[in-house]
matplotlib code that plots the C-alpha trace (Angstrom):
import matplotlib.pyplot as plt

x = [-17.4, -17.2, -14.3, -11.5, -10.2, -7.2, -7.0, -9.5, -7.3, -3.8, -4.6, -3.0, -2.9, -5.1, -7.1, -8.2, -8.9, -8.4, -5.0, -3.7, -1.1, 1.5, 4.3, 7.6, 8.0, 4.3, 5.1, 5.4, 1.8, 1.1, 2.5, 5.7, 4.2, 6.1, 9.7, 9.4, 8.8, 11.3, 13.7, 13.4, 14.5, 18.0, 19.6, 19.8, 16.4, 14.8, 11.2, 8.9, 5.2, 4.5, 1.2, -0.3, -2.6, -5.3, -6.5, -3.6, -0.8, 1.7, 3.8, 4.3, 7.6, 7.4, 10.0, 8.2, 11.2, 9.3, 7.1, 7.7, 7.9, 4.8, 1.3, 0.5, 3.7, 4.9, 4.6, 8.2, 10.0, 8.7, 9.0, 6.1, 7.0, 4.4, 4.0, 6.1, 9.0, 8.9, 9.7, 8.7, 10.6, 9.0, 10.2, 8.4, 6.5, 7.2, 4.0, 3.8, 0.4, 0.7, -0.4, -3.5, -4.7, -1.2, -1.7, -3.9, -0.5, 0.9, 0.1, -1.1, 2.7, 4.7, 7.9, 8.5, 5.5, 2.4, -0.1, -2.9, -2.0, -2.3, -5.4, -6.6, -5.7, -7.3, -11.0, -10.2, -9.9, -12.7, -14.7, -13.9, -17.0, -16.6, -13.3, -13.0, -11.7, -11.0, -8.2, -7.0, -4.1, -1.9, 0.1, -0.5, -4.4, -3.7, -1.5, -3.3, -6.5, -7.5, -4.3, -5.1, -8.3, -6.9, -4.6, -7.5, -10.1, -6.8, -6.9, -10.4, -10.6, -7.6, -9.3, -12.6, -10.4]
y = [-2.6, 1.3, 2.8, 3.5, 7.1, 8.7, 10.8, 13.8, 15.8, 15.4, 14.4, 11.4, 8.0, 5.4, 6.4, 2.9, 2.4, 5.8, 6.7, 7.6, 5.5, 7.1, 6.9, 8.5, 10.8, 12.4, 11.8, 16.2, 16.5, 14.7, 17.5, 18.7, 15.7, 13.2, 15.9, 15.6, 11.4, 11.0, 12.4, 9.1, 7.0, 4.8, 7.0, 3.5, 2.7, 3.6, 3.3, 3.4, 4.3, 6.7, 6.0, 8.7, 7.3, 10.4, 9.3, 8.2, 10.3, 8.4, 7.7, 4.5, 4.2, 1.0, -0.1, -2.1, -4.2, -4.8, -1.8, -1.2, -4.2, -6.5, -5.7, -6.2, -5.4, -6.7, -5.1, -4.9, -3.9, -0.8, 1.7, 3.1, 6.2, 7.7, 11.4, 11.1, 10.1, 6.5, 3.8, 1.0, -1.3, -4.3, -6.9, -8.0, -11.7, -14.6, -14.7, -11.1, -8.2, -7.0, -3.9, -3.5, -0.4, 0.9, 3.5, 4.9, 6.0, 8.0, 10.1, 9.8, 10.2, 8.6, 7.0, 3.8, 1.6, 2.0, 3.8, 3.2, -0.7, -1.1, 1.0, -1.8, -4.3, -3.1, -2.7, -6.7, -7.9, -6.1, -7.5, -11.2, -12.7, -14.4, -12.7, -13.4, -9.6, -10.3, -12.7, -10.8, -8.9, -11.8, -12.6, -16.5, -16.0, -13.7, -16.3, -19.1, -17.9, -14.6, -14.4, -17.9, -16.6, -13.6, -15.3, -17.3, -14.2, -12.9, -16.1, -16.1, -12.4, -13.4, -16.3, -14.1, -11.1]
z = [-5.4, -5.6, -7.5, -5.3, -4.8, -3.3, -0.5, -1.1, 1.6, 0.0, -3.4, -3.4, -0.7, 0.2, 3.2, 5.0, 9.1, 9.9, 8.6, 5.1, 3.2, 0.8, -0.9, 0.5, -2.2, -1.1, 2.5, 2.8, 1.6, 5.2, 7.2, 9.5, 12.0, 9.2, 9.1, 12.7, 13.2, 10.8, 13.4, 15.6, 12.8, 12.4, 9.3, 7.7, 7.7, 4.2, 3.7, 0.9, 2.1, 4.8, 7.3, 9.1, 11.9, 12.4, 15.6, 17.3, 15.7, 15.0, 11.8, 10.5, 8.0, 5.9, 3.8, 0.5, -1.2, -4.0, -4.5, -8.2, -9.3, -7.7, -8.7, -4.9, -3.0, 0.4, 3.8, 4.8, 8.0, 9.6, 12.1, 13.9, 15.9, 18.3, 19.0, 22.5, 19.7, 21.2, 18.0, 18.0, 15.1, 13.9, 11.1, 8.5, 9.4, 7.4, 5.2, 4.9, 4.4, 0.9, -0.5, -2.6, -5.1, -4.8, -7.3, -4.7, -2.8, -5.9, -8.6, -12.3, -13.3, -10.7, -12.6, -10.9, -12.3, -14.9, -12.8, -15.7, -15.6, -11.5, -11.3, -14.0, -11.8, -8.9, -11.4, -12.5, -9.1, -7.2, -9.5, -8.9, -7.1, -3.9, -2.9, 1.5, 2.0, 5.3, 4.2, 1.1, 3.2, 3.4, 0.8, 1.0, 0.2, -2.1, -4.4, -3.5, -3.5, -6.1, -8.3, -10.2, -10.5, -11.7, -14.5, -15.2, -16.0, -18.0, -20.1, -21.1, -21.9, -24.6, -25.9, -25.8, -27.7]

ax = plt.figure().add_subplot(projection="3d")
ax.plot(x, y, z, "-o")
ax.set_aspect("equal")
plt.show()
């Protein structure tokens, strides 16, 4: 698989079905469309990534509990408002979509994880053969499926090393 690239537009974000994923603290490199979704939101509602659906308009704000922390974080609740200013909530679902590449959605020196190490990451797993990528965005498959296989490459490198 091709080496993955962020957002030639905005210099940063993970462009993927037609919209472009970043992080909050990016989300003004997206435009006054975002300033001007973000108007329809509860004020308690914090997200983490920012979606910005090119053909359809809308902003999606996601909130990512565990952004910093997982390799591949969780889809949270999120809030999709269309450009009519209609929102539309919706909760995250019990086996959640995760994130993948998510050093796509920030820049070299974003502070809250090691850019360098989930780029890596992204290289050791995209290389796994036999990876079903039309399962990969739950986060059951994921553990069950390409993690162990994951650990397992890890292993052997060690023992190779």
């Amino acid at each position: 698989m091709p080496e993955q690239k962020r957002s030639p537009k905005y210099g940063v974000g993970k462009e993927i079905g037609g919209s472009v994923y970043v992080h909050r603290l990016y989300a003004d490199r997206l435009g006054l469309v975002v300033t001007e979704a973000a108007r329809h939101l509860p004020e308690e509602f914090e997200c983490t990534v920012v979606k910005l659906n090119h053909r359809t308009g809308a902003v999606t704000f996601i909130r990512s509990p565990d952004w910093d922390t997982a390799p591949e974080p969780v889809v949270g609740d999120l809030w999709t408002v269309h450009p009519d200013g209609r929102a539309v909530f919706r909760s995250q679902p019990a086996d959640p979509w995760i994130y993948h590449h998510k050093w796509l959605f920030v820049a070299d020196d974003y502070p809250g994880f090691d850019v360098a190490a989930s780029r890596e990451r992204s290289r050791a797993w995209t290389s796994l053969p036999d990876v079903d990528r039309s399962r990969i965005g739950k986060r059951s498959y994921w553990e069950a499926e390409v993690v162990p296989r994951l650990e397992g490459t890890k292993e052997q490198d060690e023992q190779d090393g």
